[in-house]
N, CA, C and O atoms as a GROMACS GRO file, in nm:
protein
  528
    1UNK      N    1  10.585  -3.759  25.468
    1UNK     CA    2  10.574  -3.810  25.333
    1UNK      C    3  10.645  -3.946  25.321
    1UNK      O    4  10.587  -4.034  25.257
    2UNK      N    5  10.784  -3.975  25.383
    2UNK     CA    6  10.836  -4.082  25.432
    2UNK      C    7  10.747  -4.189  25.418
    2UNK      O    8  10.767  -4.278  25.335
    3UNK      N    9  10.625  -4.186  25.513
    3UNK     CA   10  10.575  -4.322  25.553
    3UNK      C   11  10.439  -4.359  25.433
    3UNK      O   12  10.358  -4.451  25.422
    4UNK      N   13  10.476  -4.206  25.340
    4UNK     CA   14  10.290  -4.259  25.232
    4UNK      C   15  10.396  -4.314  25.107
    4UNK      O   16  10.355  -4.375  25.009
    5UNK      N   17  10.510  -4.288  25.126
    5UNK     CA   18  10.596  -4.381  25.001
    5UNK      C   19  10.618  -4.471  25.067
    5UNK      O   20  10.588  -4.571  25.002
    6UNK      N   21  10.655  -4.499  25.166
    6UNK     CA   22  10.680  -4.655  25.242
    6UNK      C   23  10.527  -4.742  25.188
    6UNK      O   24  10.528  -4.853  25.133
    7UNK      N   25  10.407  -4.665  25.217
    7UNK     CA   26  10.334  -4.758  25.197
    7UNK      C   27  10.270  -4.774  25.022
    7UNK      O   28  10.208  -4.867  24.971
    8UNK      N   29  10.305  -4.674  24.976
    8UNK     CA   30  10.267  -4.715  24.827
    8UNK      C   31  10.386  -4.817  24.748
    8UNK      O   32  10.387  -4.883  24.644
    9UNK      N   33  10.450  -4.799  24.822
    9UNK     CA   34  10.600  -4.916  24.796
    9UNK      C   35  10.534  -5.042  24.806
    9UNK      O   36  10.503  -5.117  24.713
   10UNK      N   37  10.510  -5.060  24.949
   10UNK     CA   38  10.487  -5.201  25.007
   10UNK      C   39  10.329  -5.215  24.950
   10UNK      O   40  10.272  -5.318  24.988
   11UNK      N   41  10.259  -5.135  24.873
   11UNK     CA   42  10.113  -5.150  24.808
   11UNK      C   43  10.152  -5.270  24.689
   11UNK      O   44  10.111  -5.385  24.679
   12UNK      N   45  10.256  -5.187  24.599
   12UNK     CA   46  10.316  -5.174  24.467
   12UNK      C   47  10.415  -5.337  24.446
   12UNK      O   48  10.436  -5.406  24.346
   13UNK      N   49  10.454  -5.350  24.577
   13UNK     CA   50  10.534  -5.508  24.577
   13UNK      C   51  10.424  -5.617  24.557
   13UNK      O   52  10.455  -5.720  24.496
   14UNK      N   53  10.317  -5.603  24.596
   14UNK     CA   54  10.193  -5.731  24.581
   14UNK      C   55  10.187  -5.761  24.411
   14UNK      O   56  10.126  -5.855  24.361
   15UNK      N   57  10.242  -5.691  24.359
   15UNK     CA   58  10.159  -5.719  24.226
   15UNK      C   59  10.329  -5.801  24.144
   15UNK      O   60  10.354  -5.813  24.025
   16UNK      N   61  10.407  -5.838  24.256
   16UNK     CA   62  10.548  -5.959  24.224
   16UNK      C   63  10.674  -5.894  24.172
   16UNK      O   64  10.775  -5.954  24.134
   17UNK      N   65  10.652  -5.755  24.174
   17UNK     CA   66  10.803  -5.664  24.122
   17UNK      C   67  10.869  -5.643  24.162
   17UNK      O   68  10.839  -5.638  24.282
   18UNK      N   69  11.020  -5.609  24.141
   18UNK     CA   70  11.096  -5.540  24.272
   18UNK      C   71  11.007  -5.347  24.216
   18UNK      O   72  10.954  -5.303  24.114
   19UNK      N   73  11.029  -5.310  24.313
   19UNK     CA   74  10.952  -5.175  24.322
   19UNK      C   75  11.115  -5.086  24.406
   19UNK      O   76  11.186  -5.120  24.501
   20UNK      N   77  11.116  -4.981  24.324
   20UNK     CA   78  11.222  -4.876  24.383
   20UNK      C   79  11.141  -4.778  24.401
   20UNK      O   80  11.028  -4.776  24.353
   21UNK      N   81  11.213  -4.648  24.503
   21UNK     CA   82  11.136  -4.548  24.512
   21UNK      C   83  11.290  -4.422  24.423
   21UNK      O   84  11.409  -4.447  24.444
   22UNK      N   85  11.249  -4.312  24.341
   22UNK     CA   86  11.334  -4.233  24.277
   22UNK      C   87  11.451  -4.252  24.227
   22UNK      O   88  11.500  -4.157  24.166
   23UNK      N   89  11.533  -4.386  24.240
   23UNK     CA   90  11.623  -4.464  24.141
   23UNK      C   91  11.606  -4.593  24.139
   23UNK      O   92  11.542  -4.659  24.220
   24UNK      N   93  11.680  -4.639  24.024
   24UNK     CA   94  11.703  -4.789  24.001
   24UNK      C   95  11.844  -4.819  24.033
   24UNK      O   96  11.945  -4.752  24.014
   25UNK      N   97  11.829  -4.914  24.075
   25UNK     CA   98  12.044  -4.969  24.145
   25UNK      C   99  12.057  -5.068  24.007
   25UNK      O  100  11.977  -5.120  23.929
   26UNK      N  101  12.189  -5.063  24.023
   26UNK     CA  102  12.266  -5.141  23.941
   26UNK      C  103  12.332  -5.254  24.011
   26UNK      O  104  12.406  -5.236  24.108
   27UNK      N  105  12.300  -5.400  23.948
   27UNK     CA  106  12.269  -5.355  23.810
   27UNK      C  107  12.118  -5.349  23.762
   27UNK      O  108  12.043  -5.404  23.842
   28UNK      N  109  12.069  -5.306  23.674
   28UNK     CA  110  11.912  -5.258  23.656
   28UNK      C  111  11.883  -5.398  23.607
   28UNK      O  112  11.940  -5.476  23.531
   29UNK      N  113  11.727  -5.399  23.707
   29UNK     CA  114  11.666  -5.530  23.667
   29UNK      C  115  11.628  -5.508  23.500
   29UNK      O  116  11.650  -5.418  23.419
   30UNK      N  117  11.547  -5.662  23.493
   30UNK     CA  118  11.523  -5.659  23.347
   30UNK      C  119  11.324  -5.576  23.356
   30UNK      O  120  11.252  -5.512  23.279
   31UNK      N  121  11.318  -5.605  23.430
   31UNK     CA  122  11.143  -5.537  23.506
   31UNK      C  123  11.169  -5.507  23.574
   31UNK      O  124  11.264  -5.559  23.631
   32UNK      N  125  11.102  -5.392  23.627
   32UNK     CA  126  11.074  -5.350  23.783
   32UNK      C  127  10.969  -5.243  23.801
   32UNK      O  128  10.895  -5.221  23.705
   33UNK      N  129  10.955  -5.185  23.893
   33UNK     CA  130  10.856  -5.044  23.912
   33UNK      C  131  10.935  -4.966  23.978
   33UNK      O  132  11.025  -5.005  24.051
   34UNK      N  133  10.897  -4.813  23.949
   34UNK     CA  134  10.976  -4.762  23.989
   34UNK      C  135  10.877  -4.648  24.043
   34UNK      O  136  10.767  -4.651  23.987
   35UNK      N  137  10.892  -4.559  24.129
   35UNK     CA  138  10.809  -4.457  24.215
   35UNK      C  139  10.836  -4.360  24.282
   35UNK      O  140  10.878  -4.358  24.398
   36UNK      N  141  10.804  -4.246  24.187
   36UNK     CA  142  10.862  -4.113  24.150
   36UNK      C  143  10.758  -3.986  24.218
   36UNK      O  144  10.663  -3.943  24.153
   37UNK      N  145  10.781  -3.950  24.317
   37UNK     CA  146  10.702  -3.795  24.413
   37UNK      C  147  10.785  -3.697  24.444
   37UNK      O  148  10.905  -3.721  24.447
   38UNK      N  149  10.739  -3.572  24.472
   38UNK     CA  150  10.747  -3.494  24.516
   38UNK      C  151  10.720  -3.481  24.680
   38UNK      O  152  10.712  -3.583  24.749
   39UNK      N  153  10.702  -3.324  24.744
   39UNK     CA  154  10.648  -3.332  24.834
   39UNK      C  155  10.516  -3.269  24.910
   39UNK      O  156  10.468  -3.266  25.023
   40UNK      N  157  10.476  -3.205  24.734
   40UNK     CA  158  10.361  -3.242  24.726
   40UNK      C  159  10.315  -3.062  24.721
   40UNK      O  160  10.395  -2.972  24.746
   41UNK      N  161  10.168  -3.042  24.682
   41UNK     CA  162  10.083  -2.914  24.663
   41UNK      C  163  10.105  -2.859  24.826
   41UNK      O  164  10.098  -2.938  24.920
   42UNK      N  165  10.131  -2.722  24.842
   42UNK     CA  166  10.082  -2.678  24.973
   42UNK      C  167   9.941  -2.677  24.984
   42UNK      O  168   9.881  -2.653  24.880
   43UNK      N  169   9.858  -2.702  25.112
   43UNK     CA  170   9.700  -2.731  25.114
   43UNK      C  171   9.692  -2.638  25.127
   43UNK      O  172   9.775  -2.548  25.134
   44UNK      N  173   9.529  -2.642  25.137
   44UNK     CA  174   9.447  -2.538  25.132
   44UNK      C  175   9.375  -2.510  25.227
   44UNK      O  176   9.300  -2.413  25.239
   45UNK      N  177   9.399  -2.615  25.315
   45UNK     CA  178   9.343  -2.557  25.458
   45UNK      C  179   9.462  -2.574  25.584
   45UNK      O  180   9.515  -2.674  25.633
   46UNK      N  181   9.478  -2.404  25.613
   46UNK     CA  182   9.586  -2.366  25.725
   46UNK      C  183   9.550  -2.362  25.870
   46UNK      O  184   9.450  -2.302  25.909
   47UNK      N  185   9.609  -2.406  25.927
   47UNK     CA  186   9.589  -2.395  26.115
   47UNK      C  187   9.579  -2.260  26.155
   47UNK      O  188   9.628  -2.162  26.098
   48UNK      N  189   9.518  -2.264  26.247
   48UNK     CA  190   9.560  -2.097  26.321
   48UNK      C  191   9.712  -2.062  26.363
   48UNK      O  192   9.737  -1.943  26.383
   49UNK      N  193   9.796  -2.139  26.376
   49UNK     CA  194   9.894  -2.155  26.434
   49UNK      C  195   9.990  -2.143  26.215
   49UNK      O  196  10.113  -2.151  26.211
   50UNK      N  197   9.934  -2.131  26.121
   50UNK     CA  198   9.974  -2.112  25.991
   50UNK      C  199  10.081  -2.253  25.943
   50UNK      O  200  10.191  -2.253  25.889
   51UNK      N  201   9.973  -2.395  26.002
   51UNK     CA  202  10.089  -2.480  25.967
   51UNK      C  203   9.950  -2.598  25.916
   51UNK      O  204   9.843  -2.614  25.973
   52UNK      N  205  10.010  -2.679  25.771
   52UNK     CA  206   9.909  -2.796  25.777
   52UNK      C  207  10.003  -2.930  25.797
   52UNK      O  208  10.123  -2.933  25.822
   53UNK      N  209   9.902  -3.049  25.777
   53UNK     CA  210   9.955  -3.186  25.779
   53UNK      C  211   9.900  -3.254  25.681
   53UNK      O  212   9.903  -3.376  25.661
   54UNK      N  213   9.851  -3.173  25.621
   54UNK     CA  214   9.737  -3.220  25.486
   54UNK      C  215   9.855  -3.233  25.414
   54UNK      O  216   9.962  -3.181  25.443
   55UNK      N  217   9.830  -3.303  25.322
   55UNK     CA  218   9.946  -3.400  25.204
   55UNK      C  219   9.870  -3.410  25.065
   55UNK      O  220   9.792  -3.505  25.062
   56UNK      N  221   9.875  -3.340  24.958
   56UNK     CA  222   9.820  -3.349  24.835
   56UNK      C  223   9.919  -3.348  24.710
   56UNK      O  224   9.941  -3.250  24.639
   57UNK      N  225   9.974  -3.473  24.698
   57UNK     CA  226  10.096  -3.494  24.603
   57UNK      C  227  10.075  -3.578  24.457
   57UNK      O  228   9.979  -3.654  24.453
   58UNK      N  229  10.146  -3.569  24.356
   58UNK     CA  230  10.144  -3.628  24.230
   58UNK      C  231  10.220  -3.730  24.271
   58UNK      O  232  10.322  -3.696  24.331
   59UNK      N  233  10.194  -3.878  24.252
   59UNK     CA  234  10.302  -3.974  24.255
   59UNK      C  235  10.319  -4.079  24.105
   59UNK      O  236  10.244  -4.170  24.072
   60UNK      N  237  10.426  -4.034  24.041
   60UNK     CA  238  10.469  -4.080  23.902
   60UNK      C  239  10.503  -4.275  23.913
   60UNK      O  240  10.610  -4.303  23.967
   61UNK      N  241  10.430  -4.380  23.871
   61UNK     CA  242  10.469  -4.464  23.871
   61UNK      C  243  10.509  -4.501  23.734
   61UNK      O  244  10.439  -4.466  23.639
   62UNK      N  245  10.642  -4.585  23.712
   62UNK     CA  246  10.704  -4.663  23.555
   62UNK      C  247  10.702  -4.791  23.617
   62UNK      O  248  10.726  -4.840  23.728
   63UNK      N  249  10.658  -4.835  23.484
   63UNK     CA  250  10.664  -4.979  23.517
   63UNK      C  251  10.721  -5.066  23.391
   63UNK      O  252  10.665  -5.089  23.284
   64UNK      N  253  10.835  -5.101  23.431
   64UNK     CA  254  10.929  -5.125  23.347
   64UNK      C  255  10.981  -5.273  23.257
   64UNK      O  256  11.079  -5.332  23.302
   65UNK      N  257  10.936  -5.309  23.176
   65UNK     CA  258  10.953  -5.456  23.093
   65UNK      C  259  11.020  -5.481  23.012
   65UNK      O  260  11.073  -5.384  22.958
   66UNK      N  261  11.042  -5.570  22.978
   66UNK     CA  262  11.119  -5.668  22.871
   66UNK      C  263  11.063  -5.618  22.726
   66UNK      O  264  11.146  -5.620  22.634
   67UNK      N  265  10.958  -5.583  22.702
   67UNK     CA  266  10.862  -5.595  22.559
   67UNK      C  267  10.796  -5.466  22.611
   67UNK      O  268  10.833  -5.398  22.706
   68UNK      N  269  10.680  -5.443  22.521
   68UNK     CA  270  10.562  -5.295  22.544
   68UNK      C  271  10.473  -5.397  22.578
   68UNK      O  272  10.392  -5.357  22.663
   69UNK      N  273  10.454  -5.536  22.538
   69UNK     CA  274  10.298  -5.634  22.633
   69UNK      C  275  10.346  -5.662  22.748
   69UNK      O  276  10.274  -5.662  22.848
   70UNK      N  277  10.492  -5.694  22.753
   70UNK     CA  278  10.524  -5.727  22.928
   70UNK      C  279  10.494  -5.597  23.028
   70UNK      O  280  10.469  -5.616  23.147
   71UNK      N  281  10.498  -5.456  22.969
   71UNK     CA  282  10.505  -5.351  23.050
   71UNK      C  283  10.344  -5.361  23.056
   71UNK      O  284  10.313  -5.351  23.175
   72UNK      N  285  10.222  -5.377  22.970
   72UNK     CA  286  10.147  -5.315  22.922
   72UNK      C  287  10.093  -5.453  23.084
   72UNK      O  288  10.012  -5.410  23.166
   73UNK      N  289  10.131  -5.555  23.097
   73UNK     CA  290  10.049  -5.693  23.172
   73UNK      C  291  10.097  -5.629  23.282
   73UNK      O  292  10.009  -5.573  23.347
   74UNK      N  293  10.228  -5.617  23.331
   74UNK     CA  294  10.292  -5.549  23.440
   74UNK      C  295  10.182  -5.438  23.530
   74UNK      O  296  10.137  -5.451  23.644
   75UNK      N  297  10.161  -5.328  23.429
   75UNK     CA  298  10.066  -5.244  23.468
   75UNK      C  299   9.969  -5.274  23.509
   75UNK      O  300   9.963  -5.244  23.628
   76UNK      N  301   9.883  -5.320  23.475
   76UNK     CA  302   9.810  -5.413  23.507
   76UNK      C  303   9.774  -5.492  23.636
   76UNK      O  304   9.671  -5.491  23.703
   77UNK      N  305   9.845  -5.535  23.646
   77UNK     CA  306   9.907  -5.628  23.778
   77UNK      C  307   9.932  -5.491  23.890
   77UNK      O  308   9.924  -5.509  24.011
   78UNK      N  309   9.958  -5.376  23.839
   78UNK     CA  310  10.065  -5.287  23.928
   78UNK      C  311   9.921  -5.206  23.979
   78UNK      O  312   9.880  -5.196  24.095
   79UNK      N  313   9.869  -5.160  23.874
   79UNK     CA  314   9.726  -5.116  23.916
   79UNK      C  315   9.634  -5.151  23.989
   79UNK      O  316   9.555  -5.072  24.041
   80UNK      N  317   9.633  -5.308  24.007
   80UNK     CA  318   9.574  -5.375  24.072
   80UNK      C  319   9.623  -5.363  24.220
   80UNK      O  320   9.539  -5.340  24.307
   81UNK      N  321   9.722  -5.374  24.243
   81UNK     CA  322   9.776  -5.385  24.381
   81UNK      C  323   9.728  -5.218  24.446
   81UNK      O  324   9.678  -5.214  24.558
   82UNK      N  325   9.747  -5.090  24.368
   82UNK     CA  326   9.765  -4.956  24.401
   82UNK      C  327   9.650  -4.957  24.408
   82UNK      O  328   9.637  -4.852  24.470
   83UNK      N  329   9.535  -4.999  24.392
   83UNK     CA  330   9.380  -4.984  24.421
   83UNK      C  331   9.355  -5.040  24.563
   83UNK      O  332   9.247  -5.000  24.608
   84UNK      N  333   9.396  -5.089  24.614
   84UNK     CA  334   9.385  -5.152  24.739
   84UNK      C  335   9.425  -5.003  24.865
   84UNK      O  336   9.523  -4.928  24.868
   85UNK      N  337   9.326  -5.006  24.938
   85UNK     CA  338   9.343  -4.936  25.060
   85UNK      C  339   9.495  -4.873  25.063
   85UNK      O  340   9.565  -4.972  25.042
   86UNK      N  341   9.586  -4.755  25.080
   86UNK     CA  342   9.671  -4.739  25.166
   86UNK      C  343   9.666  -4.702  25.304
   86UNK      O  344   9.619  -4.597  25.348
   87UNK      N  345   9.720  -4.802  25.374
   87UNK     CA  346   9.771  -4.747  25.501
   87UNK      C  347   9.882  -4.669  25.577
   87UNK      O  348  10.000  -4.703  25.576
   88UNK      N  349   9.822  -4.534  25.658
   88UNK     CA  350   9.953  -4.474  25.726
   88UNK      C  351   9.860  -4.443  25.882
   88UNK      O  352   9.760  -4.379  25.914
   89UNK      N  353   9.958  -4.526  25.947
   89UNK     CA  354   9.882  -4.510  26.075
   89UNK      C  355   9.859  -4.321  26.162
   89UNK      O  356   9.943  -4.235  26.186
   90UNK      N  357   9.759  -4.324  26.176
   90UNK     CA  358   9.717  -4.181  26.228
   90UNK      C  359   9.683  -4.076  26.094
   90UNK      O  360   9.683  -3.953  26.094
   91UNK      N  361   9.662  -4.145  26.009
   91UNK     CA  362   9.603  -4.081  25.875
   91UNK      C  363   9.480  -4.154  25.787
   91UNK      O  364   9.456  -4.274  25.779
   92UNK      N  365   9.422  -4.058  25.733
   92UNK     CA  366   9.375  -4.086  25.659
   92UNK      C  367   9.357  -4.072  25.483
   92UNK      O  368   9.284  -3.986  25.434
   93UNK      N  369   9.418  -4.146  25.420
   93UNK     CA  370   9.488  -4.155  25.273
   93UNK      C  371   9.393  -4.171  25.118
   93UNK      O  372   9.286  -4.211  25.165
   94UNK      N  373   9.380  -4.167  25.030
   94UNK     CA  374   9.365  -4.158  24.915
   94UNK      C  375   9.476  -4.126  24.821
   94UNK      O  376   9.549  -4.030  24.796
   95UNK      N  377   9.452  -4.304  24.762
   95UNK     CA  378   9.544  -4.277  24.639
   95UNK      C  379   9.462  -4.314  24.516
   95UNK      O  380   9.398  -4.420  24.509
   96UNK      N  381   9.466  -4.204  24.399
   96UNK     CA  382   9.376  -4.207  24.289
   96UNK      C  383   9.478  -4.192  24.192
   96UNK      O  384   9.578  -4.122  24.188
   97UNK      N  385   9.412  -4.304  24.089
   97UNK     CA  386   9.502  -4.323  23.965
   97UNK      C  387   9.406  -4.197  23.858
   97UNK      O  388   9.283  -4.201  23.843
   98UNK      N  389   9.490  -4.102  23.799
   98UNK     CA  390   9.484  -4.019  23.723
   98UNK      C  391   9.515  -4.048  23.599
   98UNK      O  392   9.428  -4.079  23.516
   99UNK      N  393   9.567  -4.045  23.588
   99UNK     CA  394   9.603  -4.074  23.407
   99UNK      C  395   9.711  -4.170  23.376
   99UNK      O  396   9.736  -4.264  23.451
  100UNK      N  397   9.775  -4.148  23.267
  100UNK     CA  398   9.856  -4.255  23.201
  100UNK      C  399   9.937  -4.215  23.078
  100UNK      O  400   9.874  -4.124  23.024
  101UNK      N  401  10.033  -4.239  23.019
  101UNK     CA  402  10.162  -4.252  22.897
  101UNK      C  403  10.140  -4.355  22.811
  101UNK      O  404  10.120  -4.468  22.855
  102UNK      N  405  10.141  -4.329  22.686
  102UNK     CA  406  10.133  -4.446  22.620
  102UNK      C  407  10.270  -4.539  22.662
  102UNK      O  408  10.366  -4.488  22.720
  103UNK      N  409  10.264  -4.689  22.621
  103UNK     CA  410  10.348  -4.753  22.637
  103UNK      C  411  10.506  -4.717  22.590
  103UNK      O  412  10.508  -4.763  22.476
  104UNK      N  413  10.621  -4.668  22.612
  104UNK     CA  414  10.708  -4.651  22.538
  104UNK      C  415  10.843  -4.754  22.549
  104UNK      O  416  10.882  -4.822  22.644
  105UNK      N  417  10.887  -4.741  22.441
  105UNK     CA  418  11.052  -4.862  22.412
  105UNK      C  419  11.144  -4.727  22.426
  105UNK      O  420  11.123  -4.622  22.366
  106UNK      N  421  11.250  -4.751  22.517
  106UNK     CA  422  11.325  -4.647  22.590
  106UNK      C  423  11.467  -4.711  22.536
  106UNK      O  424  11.538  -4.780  22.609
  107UNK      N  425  11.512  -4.672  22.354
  107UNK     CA  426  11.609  -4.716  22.263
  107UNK      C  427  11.721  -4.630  22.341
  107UNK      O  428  11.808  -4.621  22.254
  108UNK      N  429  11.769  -4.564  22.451
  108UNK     CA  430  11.918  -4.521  22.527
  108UNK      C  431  11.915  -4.618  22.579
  108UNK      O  432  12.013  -4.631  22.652
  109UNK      N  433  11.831  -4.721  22.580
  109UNK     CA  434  11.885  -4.837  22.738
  109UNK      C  435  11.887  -4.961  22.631
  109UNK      O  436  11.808  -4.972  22.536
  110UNK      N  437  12.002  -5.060  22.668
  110UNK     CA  438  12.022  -5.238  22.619
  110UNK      C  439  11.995  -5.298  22.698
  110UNK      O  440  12.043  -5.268  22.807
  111UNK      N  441  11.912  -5.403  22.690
  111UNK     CA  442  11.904  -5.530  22.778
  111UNK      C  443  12.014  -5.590  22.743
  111UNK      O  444  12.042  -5.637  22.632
  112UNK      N  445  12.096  -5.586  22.865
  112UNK     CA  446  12.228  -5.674  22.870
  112UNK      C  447  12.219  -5.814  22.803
  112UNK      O  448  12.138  -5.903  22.830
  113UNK      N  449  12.319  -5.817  22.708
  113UNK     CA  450  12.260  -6.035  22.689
  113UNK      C  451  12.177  -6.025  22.573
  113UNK      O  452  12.192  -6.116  22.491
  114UNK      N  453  12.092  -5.936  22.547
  114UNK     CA  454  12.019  -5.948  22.443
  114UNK      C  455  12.011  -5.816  22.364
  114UNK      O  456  11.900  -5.807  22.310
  115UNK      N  457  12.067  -5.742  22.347
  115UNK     CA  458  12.044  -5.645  22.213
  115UNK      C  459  11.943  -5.603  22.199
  115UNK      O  460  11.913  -5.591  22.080
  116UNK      N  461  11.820  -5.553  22.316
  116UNK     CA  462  11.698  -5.562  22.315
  116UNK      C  463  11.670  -5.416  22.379
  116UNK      O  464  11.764  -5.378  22.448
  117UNK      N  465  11.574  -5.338  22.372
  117UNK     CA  466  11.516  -5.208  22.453
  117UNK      C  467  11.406  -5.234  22.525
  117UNK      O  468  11.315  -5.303  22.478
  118UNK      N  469  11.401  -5.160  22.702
  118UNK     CA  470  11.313  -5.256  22.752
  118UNK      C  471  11.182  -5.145  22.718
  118UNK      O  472  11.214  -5.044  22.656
  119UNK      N  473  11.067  -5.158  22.748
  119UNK     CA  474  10.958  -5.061  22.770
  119UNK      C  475  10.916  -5.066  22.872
  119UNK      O  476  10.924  -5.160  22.952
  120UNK      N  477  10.849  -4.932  22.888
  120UNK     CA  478  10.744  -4.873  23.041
  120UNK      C  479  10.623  -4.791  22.972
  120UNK      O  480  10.577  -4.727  22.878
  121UNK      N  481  10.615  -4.838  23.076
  121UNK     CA  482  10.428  -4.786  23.116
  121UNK      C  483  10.460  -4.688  23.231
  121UNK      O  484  10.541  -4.703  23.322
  122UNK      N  485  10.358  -4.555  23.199
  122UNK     CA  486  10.349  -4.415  23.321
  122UNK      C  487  10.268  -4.395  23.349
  122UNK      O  488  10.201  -4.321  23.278
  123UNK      N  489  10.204  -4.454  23.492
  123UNK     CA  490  10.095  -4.396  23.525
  123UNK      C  491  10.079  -4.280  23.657
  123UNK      O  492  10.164  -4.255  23.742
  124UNK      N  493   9.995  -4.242  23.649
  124UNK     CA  494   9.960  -4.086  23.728
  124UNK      C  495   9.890  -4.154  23.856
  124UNK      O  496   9.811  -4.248  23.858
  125UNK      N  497   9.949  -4.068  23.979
  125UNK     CA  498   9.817  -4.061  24.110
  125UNK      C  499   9.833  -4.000  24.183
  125UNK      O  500   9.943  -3.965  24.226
  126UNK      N  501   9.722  -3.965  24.222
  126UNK     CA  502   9.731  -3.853  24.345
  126UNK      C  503   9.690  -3.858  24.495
  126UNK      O  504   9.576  -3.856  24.540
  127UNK      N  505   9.778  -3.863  24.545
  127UNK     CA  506   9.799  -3.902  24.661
  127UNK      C  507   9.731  -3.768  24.757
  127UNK      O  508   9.783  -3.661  24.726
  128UNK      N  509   9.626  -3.757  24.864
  128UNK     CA  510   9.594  -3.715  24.923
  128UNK      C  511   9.578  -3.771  25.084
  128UNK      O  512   9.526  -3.877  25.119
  129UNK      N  513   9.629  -3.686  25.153
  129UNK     CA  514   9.669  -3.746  25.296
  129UNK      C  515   9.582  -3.621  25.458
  129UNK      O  516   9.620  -3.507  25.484
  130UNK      N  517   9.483  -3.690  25.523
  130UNK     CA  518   9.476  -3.587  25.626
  130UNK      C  519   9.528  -3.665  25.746
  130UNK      O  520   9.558  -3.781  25.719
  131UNK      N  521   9.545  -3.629  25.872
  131UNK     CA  522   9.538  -3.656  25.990
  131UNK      C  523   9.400  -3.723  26.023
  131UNK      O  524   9.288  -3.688  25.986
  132UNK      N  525   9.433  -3.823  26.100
  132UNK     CA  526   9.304  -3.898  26.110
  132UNK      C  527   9.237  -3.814  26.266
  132UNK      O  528   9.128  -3.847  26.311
   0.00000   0.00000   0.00000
């Protein structure tokens, strides 16, 4: 699972963000993306040997702005990049955007400097992985 977040990471950087995977460091940018999985559904198809390599996971992306239009353009941009092919060498991958959160202003957090709440955007995908 390691290497299908490595590459939805390095998908997710094309579109000019810093991109984290399950936290944000401090100090917290004013934007960023952030990229939130599990390790995923057990499959549905078992070896004789009672073991798979099949990978069928939810992967939570936020995408995090200054305003609800900076998050709302962000996305945008972020979507764009996550549509593009993933690669994991010796696999074969699908990542499908599922759904979505309305835009929200997240009033526990200050933009340092400005007295401001930033917003995110949540979008859904599902990551499906076989052995090539």
């Amino acid at each position: 699972m390691h290497a299908h977040v490595a590459a939805i990471k390095a998908a997710a950087e094309f579109a000019g963000y810093p991109v984290h995977f399950g936290y944000v460091p401090t100090p917290v940018p004013q934007q960023y993306v952030l990229i939130v999985t599990g390790t995923g559904d057990p499959a549905s198809e078992v070896d004789v040997t009672g073991t798979t390599d099949d990978i069928d996971a939810r992967v939570m992306v936020k995408i995090v702005g200054q305003t609800p239009d900076a998050a709302l353009g962000m996305a945008s941009k972020v979507q764009t990049a996550l549509a593009a092919p993933i690669t994991v060498p010796g696999r074969v991958v699908w990542l499908s955007r599922t759904g979505s959160l309305d835009v929200q202003v997240d009033r526990d957090v200050t933009i340092t400097g400005t007295n401001t709440h930033p917003a995110f955007a949540t979008d859904f995908y599902r990551l499906q992985s076989v052995p090539a």
